[in-house]
CHARMM-style PDB file with segment names, atoms N, HN, CA, C and O in Angstrom:
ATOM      1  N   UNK     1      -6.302  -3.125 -14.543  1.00  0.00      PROA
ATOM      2  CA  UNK     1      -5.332  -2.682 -13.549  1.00  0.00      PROA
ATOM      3  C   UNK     1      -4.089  -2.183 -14.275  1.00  0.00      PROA
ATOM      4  O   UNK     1      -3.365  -2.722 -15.112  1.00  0.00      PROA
ATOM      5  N   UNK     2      -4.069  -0.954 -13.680  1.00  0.00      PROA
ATOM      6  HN  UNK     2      -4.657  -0.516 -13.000  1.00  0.00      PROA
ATOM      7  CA  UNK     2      -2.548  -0.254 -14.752  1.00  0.00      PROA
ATOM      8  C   UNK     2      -1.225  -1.183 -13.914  1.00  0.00      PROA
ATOM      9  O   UNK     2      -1.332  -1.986 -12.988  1.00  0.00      PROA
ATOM     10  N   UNK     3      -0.034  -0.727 -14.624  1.00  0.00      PROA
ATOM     11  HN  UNK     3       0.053  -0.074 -15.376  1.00  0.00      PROA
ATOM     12  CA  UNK     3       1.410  -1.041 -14.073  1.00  0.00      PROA
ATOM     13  C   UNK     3       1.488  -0.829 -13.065  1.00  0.00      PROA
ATOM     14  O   UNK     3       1.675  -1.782 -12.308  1.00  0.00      PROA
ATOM     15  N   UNK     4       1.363   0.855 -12.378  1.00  0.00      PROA
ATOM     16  HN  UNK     4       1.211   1.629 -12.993  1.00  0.00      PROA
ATOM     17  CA  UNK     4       1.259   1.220 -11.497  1.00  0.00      PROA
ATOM     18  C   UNK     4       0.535   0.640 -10.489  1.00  0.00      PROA
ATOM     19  O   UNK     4       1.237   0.554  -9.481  1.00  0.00      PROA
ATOM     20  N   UNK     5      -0.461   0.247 -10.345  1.00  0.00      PROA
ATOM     21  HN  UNK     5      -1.032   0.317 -11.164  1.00  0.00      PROA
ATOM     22  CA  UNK     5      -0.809   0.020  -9.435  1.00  0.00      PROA
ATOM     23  C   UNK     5      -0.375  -1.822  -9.145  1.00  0.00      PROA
ATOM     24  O   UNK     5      -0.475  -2.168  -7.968  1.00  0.00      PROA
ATOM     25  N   UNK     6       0.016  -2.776 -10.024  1.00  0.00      PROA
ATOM     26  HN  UNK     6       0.097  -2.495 -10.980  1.00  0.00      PROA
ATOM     27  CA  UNK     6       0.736  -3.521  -9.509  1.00  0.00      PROA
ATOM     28  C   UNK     6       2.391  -3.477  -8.849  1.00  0.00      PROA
ATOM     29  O   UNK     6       3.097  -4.400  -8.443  1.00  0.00      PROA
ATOM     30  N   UNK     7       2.600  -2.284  -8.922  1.00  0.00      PROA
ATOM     31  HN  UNK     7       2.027  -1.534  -9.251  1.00  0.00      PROA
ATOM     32  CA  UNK     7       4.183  -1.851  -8.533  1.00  0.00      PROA
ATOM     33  C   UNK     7       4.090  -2.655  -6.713  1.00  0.00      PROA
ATOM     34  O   UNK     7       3.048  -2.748  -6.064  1.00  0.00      PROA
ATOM     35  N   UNK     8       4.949  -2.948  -6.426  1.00  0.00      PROA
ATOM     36  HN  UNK     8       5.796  -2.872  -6.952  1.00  0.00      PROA
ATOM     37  CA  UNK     8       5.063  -3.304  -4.903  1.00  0.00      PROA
ATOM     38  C   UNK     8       6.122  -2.783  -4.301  1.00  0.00      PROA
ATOM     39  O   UNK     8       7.280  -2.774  -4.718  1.00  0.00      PROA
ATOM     40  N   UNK     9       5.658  -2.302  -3.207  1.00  0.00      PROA
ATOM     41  HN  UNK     9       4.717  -2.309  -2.868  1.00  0.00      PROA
ATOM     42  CA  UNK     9       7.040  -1.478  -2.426  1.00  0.00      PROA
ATOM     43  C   UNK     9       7.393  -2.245  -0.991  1.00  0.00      PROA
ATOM     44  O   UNK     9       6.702  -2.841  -0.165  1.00  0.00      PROA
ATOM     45  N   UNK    10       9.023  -1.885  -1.119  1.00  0.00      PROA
ATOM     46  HN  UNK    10       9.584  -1.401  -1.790  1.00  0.00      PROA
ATOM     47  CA  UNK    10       9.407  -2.968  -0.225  1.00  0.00      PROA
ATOM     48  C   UNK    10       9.790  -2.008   1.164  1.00  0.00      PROA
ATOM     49  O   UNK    10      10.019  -0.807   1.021  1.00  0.00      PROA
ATOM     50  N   UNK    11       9.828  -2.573   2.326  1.00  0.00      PROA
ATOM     51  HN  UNK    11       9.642  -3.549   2.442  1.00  0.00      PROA
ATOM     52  CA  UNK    11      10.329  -1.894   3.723  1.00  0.00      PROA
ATOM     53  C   UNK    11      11.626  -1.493   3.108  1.00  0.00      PROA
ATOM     54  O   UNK    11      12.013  -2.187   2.168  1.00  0.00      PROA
ATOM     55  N   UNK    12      12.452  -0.361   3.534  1.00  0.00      PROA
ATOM     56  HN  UNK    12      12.138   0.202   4.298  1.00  0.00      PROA
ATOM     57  CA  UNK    12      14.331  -0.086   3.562  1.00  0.00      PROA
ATOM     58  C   UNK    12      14.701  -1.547   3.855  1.00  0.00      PROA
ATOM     59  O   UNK    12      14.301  -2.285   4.755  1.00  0.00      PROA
ATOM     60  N   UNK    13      15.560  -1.765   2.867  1.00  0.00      PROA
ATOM     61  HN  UNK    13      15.885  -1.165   2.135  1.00  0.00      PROA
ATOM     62  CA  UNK    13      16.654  -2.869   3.537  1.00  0.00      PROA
ATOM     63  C   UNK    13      16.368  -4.237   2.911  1.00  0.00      PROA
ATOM     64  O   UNK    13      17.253  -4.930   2.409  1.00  0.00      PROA
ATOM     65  N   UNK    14      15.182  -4.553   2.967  1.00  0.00      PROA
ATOM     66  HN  UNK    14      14.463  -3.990   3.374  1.00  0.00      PROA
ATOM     67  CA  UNK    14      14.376  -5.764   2.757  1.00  0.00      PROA
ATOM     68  C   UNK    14      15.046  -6.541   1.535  1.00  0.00      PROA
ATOM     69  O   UNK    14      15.486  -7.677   1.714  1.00  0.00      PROA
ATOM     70  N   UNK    15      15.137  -5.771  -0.002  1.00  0.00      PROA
ATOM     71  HN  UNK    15      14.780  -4.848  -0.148  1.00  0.00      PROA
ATOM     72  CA  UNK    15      16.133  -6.028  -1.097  1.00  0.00      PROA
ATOM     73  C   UNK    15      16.800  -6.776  -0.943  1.00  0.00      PROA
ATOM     74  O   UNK    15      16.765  -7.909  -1.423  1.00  0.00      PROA
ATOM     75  N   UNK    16      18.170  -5.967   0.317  1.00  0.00      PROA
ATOM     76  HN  UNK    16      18.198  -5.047   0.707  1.00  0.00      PROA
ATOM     77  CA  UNK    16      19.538  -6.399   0.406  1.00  0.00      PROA
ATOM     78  C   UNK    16      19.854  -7.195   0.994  1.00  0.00      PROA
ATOM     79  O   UNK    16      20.974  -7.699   0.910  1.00  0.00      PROA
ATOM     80  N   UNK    17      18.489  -7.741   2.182  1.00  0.00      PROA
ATOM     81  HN  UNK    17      17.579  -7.332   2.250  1.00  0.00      PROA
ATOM     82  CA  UNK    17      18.581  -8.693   2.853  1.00  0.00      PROA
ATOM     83  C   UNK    17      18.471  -9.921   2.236  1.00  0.00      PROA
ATOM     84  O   UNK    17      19.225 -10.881   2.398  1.00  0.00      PROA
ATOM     85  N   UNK    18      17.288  -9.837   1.363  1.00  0.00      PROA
ATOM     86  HN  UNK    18      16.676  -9.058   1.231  1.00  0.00      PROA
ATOM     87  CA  UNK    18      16.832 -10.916   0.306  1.00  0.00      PROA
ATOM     88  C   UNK    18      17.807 -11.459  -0.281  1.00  0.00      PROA
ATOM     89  O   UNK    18      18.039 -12.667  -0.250  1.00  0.00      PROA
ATOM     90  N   UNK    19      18.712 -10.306  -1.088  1.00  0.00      PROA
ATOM     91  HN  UNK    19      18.524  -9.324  -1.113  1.00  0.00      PROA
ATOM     92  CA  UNK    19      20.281 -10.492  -1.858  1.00  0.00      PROA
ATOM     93  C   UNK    19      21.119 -11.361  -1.033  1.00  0.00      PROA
ATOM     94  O   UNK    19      21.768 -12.274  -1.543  1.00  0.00      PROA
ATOM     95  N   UNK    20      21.135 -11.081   0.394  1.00  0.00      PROA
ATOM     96  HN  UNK    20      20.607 -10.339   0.809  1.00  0.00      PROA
ATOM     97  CA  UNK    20      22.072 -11.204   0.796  1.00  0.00      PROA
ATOM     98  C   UNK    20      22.287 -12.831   1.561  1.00  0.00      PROA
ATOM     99  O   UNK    20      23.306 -13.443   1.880  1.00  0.00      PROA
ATOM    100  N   UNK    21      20.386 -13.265   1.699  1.00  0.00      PROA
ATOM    101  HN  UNK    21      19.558 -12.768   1.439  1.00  0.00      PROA
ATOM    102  CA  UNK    21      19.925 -14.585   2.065  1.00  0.00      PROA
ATOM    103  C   UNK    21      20.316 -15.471   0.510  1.00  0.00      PROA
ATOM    104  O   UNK    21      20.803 -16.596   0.620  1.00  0.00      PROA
ATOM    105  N   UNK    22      20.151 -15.083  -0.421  1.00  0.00      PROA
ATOM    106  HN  UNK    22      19.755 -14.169  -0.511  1.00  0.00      PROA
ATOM    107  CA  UNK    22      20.542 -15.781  -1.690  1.00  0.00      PROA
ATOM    108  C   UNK    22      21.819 -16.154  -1.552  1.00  0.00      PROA
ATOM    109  O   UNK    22      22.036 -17.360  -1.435  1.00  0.00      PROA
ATOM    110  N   UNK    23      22.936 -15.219  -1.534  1.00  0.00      PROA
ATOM    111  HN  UNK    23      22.759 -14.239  -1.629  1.00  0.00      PROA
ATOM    112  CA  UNK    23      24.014 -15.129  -2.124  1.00  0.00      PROA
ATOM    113  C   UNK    23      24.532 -16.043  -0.831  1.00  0.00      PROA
ATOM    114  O   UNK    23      25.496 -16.654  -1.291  1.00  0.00      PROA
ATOM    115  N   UNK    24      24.380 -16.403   0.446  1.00  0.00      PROA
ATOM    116  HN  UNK    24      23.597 -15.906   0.820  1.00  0.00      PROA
ATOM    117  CA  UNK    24      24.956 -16.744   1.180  1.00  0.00      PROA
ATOM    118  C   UNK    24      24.705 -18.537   1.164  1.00  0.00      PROA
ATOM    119  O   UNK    24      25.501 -19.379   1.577  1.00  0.00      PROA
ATOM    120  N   UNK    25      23.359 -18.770   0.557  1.00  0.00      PROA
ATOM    121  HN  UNK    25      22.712 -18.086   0.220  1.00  0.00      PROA
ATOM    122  CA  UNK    25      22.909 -20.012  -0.397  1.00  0.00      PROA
ATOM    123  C   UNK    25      23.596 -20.535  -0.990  1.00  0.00      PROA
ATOM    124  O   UNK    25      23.922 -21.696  -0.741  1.00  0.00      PROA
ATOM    125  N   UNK    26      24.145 -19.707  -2.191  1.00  0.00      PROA
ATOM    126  HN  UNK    26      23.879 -18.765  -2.394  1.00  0.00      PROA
ATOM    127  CA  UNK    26      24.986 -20.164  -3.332  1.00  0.00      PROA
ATOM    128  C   UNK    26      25.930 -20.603  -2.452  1.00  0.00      PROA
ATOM    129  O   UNK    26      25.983 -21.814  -2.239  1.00  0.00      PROA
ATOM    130  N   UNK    27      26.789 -19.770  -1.821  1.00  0.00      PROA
ATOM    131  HN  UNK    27      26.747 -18.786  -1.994  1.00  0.00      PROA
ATOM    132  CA  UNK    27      28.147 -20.319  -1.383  1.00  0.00      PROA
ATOM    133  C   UNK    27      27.903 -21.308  -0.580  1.00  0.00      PROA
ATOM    134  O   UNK    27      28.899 -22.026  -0.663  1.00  0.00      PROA
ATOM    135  N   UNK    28      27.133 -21.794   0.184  1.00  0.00      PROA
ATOM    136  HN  UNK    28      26.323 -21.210   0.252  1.00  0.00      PROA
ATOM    137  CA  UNK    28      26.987 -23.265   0.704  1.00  0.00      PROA
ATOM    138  C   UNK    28      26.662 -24.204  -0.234  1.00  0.00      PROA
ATOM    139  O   UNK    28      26.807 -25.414  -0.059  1.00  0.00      PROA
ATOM    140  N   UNK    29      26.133 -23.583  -1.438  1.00  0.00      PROA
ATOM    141  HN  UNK    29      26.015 -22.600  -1.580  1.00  0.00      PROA
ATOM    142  CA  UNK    29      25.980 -24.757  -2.436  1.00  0.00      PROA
ATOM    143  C   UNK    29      26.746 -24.959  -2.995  1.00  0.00      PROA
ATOM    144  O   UNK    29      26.689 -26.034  -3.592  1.00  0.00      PROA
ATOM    145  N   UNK    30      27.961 -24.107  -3.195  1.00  0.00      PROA
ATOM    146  HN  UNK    30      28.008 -23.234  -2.709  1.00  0.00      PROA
ATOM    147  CA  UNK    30      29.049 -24.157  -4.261  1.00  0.00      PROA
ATOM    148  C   UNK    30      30.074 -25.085  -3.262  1.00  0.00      PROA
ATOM    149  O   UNK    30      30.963 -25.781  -3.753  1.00  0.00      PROA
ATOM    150  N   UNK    31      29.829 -25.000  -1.790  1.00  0.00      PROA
ATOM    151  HN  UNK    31      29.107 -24.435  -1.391  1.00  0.00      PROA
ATOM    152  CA  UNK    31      30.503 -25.797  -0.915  1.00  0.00      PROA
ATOM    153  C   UNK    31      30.379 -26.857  -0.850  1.00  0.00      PROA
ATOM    154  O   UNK    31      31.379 -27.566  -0.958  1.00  0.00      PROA
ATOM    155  N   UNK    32      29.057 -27.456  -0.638  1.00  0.00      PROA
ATOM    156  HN  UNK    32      28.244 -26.880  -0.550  1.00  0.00      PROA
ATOM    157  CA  UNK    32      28.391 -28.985  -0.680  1.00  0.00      PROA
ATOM    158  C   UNK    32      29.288 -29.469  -1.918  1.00  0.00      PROA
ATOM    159  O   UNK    32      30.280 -30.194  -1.841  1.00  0.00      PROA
ATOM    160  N   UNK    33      28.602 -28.792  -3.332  1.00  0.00      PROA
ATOM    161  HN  UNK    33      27.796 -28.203  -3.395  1.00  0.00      PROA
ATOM    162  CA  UNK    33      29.022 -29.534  -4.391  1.00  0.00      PROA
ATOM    163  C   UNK    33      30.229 -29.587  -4.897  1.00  0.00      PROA
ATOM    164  O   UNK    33      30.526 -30.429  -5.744  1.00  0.00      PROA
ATOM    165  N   UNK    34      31.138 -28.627  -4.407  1.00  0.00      PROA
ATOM    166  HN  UNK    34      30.897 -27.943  -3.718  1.00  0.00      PROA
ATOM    167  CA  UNK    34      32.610 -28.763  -4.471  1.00  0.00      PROA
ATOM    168  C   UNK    34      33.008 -30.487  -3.423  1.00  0.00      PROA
ATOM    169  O   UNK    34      33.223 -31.625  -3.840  1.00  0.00      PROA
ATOM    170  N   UNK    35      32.970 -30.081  -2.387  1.00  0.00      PROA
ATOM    171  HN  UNK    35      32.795 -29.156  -2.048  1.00  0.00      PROA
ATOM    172  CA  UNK    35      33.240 -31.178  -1.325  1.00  0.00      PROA
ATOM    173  C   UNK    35      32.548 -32.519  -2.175  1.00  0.00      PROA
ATOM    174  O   UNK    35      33.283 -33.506  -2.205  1.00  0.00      PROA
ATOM    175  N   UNK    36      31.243 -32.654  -2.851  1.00  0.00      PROA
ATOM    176  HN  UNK    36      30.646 -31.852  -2.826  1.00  0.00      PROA
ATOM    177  CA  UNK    36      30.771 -33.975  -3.010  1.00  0.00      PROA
ATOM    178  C   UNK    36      31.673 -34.416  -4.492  1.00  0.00      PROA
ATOM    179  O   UNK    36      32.001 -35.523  -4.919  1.00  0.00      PROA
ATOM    180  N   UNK    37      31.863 -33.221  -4.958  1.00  0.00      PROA
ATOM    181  HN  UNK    37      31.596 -32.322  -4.612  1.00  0.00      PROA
ATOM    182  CA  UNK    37      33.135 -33.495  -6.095  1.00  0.00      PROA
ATOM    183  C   UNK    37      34.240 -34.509  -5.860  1.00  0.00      PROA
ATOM    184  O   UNK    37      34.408 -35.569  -6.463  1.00  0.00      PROA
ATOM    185  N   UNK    38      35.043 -33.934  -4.763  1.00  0.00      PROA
ATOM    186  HN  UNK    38      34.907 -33.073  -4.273  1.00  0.00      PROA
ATOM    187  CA  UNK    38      35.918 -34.258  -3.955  1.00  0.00      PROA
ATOM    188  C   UNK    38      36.176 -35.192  -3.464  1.00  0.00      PROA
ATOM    189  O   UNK    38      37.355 -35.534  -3.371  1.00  0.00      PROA
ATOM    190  N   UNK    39      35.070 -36.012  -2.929  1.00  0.00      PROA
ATOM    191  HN  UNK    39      34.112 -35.735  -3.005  1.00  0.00      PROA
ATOM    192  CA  UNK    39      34.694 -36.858  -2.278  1.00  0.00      PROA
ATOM    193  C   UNK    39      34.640 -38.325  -3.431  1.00  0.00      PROA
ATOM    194  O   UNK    39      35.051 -39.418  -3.041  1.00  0.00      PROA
ATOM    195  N   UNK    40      34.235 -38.181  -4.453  1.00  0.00      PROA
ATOM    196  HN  UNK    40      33.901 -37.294  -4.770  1.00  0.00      PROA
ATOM    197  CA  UNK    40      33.493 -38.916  -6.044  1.00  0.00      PROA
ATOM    198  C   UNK    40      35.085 -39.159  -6.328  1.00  0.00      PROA
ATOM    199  O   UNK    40      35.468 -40.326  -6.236  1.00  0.00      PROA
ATOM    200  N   UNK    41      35.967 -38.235  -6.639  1.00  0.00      PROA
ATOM    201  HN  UNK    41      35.657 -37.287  -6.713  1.00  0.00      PROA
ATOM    202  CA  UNK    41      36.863 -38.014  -7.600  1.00  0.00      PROA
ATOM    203  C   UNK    41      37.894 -38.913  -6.617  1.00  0.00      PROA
ATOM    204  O   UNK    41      38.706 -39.617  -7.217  1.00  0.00      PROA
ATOM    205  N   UNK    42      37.909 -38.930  -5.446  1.00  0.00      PROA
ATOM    206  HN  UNK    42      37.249 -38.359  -4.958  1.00  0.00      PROA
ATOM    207  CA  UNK    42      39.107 -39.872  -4.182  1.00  0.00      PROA
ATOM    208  C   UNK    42      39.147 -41.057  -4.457  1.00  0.00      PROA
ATOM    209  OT1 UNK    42      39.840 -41.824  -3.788  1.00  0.00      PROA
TER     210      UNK     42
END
C-alpha cells in the first residue's frame, strides 16, 4: 500500500473543530489544576 493511498481526508471544518475540542480541554485542565493548587497551598 503506497502513502497515498493511506492519506485520509477530512469533511471542511472537521480539523478546527477537533483543534478547537482540544484546546477548550486544556483550559479546563489548566483550571482544575490551578484551583487544586490553590486549594493544597491554603
Amino acid at each position: 500500500m503506497s502513502q497515498k493511498d493511506m492519506s485520509i481526508s477530512f469533511p471542511a471544518g472537521l480539523f478546527n473543530d477537533v483543534c478547537q475540542v482540544i484546546e477548550a480541554a486544556r483550559q479546563r485542565v489548566t483550571i482544575s489544576v490551578n484551583s487544586e493548587l490553590t486549594e493544597t497551598i491554603s
